[in-house]
TIMI-2910 file (N, C-alpha, C, CB; in pm, 1 decimal, decimal comma, always signed):
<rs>
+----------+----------+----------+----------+----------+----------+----------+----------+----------+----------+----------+----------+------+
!      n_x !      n_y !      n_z !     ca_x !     ca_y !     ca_z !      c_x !      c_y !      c_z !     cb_x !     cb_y !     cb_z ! resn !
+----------+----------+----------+----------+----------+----------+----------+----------+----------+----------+----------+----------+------+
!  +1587,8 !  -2182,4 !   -192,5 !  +1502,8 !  -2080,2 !   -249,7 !  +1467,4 !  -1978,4 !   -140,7 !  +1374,7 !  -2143,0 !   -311,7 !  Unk !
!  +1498,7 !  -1852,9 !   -162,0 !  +1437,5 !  -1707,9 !    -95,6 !  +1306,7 !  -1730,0 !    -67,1 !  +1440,9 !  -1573,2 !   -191,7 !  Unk !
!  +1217,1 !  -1691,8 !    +51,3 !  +1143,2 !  -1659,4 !   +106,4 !  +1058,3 !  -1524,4 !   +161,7 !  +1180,0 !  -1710,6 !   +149,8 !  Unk !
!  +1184,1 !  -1432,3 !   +150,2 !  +1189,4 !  -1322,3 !   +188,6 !  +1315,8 !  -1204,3 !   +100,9 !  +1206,7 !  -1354,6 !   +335,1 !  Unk !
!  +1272,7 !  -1083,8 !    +86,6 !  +1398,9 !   -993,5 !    +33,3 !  +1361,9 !   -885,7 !    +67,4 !  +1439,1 !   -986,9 !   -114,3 !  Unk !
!  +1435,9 !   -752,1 !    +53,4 !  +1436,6 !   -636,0 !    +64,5 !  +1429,2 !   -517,2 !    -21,4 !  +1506,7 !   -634,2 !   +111,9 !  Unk !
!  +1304,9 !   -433,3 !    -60,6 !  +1291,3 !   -380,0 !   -135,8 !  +1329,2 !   -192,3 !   -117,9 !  +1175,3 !   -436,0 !   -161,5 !  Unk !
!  +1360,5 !   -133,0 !   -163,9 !  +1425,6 !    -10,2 !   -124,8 !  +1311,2 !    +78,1 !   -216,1 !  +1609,9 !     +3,3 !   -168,5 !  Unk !
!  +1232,6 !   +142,4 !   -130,0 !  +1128,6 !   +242,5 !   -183,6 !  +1140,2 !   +303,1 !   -102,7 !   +997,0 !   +221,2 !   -214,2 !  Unk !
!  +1089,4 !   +460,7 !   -199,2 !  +1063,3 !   +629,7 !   -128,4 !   +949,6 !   +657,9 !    -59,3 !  +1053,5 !   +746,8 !   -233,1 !  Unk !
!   +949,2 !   +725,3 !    -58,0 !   +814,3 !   +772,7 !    +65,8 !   +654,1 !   +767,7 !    -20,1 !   +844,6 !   +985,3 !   +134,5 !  Unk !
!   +721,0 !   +838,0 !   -204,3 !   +616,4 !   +831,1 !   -285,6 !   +510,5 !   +697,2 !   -311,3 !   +676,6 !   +864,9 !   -395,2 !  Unk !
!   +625,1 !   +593,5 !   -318,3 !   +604,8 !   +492,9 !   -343,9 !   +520,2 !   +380,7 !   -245,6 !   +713,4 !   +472,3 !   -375,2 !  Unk !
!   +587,6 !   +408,0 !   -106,1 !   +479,1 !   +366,1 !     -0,5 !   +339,8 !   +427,0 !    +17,6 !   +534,7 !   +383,7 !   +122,2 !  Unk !
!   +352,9 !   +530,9 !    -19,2 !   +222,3 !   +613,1 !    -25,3 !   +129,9 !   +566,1 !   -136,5 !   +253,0 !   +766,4 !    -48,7 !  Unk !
!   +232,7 !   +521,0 !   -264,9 !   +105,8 !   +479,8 !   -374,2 !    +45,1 !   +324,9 !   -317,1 !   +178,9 !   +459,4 !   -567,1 !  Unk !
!   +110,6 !   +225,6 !   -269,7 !    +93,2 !    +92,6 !   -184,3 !     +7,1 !    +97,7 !    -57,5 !   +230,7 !    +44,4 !   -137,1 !  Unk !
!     +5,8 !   +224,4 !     -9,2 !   -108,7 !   +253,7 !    +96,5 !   -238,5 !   +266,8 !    +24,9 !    -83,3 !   +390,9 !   +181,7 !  Unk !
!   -250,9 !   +334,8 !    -77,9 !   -339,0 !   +425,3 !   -144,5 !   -384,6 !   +275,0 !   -211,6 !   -270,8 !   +574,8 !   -247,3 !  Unk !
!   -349,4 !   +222,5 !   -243,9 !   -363,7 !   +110,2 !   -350,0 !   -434,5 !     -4,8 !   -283,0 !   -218,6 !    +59,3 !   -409,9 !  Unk !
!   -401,3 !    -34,5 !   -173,1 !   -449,8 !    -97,7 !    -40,4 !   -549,3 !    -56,5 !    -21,5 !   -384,7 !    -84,3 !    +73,1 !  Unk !
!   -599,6 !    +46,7 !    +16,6 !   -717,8 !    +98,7 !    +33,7 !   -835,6 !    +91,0 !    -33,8 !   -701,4 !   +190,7 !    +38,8 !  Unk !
!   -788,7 !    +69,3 !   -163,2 !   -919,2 !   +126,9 !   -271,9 !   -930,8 !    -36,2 !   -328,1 !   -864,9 !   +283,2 !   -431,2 !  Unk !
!   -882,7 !   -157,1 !   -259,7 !   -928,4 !   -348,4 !   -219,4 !  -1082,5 !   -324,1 !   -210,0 !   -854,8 !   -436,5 !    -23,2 !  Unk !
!  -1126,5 !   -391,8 !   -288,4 !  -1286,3 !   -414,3 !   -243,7 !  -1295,2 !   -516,7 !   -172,7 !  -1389,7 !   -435,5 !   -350,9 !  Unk !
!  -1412,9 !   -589,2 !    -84,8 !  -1394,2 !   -699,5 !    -17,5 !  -1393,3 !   -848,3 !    -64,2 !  -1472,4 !   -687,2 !    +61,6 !  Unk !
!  -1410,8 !   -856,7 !   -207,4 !  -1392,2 !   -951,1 !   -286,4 !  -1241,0 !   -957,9 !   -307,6 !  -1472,0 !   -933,8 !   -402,3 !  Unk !
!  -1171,8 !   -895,2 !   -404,9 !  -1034,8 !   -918,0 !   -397,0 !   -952,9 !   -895,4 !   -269,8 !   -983,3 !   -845,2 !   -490,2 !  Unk !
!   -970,0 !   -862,4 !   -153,0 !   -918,6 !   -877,4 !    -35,0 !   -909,7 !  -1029,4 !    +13,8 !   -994,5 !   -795,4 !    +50,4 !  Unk !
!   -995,1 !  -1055,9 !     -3,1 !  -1043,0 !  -1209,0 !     +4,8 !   -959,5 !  -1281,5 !    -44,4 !  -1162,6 !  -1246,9 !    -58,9 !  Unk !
!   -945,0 !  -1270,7 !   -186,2 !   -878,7 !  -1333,3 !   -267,4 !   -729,7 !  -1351,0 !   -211,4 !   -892,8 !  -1267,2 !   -391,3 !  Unk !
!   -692,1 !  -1210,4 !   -225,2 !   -523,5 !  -1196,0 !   -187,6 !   -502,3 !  -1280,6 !    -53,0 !   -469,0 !  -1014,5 !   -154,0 !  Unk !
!   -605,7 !  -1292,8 !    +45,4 !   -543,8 !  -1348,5 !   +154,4 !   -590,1 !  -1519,0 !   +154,4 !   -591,9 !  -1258,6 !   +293,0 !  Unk !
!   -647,1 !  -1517,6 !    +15,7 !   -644,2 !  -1686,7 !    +58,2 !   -521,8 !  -1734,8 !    -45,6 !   -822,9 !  -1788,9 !    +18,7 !  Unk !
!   -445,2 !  -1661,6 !   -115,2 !   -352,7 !  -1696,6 !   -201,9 !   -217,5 !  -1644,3 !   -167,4 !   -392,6 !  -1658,0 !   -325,6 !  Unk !
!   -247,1 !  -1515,1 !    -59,9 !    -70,4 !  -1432,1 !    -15,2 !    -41,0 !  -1415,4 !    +95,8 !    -35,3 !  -1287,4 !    -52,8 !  Unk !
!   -205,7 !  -1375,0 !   +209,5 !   -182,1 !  -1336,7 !   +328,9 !   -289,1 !  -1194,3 !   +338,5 !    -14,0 !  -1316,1 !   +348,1 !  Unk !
!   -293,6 !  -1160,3 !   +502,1 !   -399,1 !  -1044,2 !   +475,1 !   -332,3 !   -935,6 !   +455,5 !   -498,9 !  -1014,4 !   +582,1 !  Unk !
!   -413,0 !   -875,0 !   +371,7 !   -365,0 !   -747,2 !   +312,5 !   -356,9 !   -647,1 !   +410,6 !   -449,8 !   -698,4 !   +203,9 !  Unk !
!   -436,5 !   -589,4 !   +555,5 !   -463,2 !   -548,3 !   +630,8 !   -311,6 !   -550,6 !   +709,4 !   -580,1 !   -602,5 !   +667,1 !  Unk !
!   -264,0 !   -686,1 !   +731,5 !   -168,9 !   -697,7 !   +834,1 !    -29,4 !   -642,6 !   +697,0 !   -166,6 !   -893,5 !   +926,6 !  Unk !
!    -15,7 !   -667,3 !   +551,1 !    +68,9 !   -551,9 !   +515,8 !    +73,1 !   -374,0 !   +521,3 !    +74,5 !   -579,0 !   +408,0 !  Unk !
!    -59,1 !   -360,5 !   +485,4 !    -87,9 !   -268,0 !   +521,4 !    -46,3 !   -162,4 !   +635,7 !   -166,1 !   -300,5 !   +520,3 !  Unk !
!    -98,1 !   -247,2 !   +799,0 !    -20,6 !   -188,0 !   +920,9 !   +146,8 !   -179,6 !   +868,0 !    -43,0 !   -301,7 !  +1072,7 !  Unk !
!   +189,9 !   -264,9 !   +809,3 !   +377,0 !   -265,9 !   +803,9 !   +381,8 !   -165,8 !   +764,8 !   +477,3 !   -363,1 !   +712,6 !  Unk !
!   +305,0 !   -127,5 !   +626,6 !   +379,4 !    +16,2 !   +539,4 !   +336,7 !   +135,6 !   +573,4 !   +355,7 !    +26,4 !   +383,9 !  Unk !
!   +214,5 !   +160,3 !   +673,3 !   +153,3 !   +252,9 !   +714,5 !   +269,2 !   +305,5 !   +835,9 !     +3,0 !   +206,0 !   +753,6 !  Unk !
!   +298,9 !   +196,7 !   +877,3 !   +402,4 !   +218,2 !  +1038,6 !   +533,1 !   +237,3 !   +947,5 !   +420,0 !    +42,4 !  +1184,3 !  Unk !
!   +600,5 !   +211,7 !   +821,5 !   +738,9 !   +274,2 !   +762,4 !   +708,1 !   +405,7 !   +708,9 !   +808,5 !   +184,9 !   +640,5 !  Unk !
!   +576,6 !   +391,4 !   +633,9 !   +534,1 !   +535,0 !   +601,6 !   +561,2 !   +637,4 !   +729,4 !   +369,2 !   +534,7 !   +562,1 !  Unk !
!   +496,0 !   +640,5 !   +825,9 !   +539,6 !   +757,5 !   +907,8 !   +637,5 !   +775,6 !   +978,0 !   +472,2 !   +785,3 !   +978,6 !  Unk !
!   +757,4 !   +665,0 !   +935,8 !   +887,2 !   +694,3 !   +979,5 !   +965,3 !   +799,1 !   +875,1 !   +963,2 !   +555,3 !   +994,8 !  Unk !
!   +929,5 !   +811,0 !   +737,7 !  +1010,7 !   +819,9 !   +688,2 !   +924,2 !  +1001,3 !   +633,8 !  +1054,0 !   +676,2 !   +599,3 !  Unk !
!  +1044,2 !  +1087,2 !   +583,8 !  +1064,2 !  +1232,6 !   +575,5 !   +978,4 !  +1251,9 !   +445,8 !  +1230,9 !  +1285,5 !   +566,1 !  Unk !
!   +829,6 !  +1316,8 !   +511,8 !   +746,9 !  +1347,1 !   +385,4 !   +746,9 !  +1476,6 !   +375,5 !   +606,3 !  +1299,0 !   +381,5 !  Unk !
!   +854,4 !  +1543,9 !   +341,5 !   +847,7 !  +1719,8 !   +335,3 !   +887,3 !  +1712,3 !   +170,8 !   +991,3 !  +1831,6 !   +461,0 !  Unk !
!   +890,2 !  +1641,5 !   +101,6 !   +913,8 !  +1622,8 !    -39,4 !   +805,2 !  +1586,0 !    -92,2 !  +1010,4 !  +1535,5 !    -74,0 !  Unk !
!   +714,0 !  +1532,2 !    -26,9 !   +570,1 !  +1514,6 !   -103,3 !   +519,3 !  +1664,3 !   -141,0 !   +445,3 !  +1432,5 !     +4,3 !  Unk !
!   +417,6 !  +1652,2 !   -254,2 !   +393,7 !  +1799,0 !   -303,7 !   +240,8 !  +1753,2 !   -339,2 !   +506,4 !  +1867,9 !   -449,9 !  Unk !
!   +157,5 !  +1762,1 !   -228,3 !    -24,6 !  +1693,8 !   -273,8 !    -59,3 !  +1733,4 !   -395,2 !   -168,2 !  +1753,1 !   -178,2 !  Unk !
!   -160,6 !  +1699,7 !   -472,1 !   -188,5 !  +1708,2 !   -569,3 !   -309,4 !  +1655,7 !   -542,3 !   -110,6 !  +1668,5 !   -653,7 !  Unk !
!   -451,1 !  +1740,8 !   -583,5 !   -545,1 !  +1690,2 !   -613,5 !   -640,9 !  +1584,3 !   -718,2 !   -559,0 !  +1759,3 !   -603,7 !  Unk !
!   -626,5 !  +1460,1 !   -695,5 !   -681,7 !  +1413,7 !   -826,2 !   -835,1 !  +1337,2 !   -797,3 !   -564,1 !  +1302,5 !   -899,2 !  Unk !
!   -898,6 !  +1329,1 !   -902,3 !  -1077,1 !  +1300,5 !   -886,8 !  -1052,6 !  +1173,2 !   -957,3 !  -1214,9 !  +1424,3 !   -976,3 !  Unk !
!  -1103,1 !  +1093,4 !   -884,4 !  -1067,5 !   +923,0 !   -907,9 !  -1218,5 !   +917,7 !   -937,9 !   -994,6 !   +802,1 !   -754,0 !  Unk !
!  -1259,3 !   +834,0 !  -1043,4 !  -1423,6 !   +841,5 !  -1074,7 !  -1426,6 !   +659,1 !  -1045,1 !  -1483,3 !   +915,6 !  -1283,3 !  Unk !
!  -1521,4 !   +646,0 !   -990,1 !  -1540,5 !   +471,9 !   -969,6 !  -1614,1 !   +423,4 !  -1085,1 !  -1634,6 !   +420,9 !   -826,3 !  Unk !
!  -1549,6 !   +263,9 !  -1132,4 !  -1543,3 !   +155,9 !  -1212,8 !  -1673,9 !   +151,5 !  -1191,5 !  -1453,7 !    +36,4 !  -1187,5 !  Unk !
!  -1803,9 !   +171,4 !  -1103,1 !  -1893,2 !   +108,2 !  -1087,3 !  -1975,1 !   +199,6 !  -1081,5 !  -1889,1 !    +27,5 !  -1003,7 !  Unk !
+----------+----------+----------+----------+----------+----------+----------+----------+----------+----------+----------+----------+------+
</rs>
């Protein structure tokens, strides 16, 4: 059985996994790392591929995220 694989994403896509990472409250952070690992130490991985890779195709867009709470 696999342990490990390789997933092939765009720049958009690491960016939504950064973004997504971020907005972890400290309850489900918790969670994920007593069931997957810390989220923090994925985080550094995709933050450090994120700025390898050619963001002149991103096109910002402003959006107003209203909080659950």
């Amino acid at each position: 059985m696999m342990n490990e694989t390789e997933v092939v994403l765009n720049v958009q896509e690491v960016g939504i996994l950064l973004s997504a990472l971020q907005l972890l409250d400290n309850r489900d952070e918790k969670l994920i790392a007593s069931e997957h690992g810390s989220a923090s130490t994925l985080y550094g991985r995709l933050e450090e591929i994120y700025h390898q890779l050619d963001k002149t195709s991103i096109t910002p867009t402003l959006v107003h995220h209203e909080s659950s709470y």
